[in-house]
N, C-alpha and C positions, 0 to 999 in steps of 0.2 A: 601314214609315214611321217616321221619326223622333219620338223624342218631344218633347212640347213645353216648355220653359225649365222652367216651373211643375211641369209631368211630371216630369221629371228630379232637380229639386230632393228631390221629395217620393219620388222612389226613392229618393235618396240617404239621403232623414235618415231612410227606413225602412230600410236595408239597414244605416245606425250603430246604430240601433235595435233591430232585431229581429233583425240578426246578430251585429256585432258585441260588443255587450253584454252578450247573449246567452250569447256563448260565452268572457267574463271577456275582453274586451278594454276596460277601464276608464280606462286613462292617458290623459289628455284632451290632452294633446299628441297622440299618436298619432290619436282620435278630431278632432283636426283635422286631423289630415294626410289622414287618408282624406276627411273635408268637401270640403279645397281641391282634393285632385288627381281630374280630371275622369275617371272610370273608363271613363266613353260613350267617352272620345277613344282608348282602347286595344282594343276590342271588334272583333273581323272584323264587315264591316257586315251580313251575312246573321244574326247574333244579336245586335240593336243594340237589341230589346226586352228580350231579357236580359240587358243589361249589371250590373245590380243584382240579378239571382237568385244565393239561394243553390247556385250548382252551378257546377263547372269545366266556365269555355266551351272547344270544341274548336278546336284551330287547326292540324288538320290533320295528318296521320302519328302518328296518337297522342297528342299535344301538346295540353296543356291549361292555358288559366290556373287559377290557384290558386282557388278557392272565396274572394270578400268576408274571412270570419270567419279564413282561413286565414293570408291575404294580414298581416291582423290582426295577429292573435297571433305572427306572424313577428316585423314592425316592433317589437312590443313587447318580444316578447322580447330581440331583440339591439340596443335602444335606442341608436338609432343619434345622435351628439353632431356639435354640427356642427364640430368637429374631425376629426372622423375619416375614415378613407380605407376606403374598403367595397368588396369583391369577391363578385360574385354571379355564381355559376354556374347556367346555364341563366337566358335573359334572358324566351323568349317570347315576349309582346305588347308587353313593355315596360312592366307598368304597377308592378309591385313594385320594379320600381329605380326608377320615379320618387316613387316613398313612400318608401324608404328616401331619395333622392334632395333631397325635401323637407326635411330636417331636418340630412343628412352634408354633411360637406367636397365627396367626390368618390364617385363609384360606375365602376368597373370592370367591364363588364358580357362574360362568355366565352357565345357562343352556337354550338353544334356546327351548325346548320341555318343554310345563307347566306340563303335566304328568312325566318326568323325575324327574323333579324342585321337585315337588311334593312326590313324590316314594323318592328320595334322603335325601329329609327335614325328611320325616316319619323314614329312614334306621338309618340316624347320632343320632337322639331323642331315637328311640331304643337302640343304641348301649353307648348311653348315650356322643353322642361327643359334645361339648358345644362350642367349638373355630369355628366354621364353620358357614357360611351365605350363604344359596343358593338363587342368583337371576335370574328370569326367564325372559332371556332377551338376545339380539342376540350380540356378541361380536363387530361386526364391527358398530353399529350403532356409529352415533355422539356419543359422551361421555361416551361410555360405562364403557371403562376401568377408567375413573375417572382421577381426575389431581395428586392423589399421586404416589408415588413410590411403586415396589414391590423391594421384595429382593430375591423373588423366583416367576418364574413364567414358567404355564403347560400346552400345550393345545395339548389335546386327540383326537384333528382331525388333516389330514395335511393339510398344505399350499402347493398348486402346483407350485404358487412362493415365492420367500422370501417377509415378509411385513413387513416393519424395526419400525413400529408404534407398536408391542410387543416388541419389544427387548429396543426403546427407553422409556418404561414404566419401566426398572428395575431401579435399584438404583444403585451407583458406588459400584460393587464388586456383584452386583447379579448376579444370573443365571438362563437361560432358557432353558427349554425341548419344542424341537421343532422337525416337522417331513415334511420332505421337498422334495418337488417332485408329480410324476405324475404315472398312469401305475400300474404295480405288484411291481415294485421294487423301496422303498423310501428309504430317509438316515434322520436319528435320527442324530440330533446334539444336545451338550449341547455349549449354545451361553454366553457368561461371557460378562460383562460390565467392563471392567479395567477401564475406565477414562470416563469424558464426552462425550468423541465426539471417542472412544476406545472400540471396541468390538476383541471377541475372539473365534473363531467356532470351536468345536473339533467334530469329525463323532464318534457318539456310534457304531451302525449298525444298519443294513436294517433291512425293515420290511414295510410294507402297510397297511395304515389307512383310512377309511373314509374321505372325504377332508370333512372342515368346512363348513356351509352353511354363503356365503357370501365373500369366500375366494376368492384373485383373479385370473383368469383362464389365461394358455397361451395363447394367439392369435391365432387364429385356422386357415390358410390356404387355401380358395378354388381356382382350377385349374381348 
């Protein structure tokens, strides 16, 4: 059963509250952007009472949205300006491109599952977000990412190793959310472009993601 206005509300300023805050997501710009964008409206309806739990809801074949606090700390870290042109790999439910969405120029959304692509396009139209494009299409092909620049860019799976053909897609002065490594235990970096040929890796913190389909894998040893 859905919950009601009043219900909803009072998830929401406890999940700003006791998660977000929680876990140092403090920039009150950002802290309104998760207020305004309606999370219930990106939820599969069979866990519409968990829309504001701390936990990644399932969306089928292994696919999971991000955890409230996660969602967070992403937006923050690659503070997203509303000049800027944002590319986010692995789209979802839809609902972390419409927070980055909230504050960017435009969001570029690559989703490898046609039914995500789909479910995401339907979630953003709902919710009335008009700056987003979701393409269903697998990030590492030839040309996926396109020959422009981003100035912000997301990807919601990890990489087992580093693959410097994201990072060389920002612009001088952008920033990337990246999730690096293998196993239970990964490291969240935000990766800066200071100059041409000038990057800058700072570690947020751990956490374990899904790797990307297509990512590439360490060399695996038989004895």
């Amino acid at each position: 059963m859905p919950m009601t206005p009043v219900a909803t509300e009072a998830a929401r300023a406890q999940m700003i509250q006791q998660q977000l805050r929680a876990w140092e997501v403090l920039d009150p710009g950002v802290l309104e952007i998760f207020a305004r964008v309606p999370r219930e409206k990106f939820v599969p309806p069979a866990y519409a009472e968990l829309a504001f739990a701390d936990i990644e809801i399932p969306l089928g074949g292994g696919d999971r949205m991000l955890a409230p606090k996660v969602a967070g700390r992403i937006v923050q870290a690659v503070s997203p300006q509303p000049t800027d042109r944002v590319l986010l790999v692995g789209v979802g439910s839809g609902y972390l491109a419409a927070c980055l969405a909230a504050r960017a120029s435009s969001v570029r959304g690559l989703e490898l599952r046609e039914d995500l692509a789909s479910m995401a396009t339907s979630h953003l139209k709902h919710a009335g977000v008009g700056n987003v494009t979701v393409e269903c299409r697998n990030a590492f092909e030839p040309e996926a990412l396109g020959s422009g620049a981003y100035d912000v860019i997301v990807l919601t799976g990890s990489l087992p190793l580093p693959d410097e053909r994201f990072a060389r897609q920002l612009a001088i002065g952008g920033r990337m959310f990246v999730v690096i490594g293998s196993g239970l235990v990964m490291e969240a970096r935000l990766v800066e472009r200071t100059a041409a040929e000038s990057f800058r890796s700072t570690s947020l913190f751990e956490t374990a993601l899904k790797p990307l389909v297509g990512a590439h894998q360490p060399e695996r040893f038989n004895f």
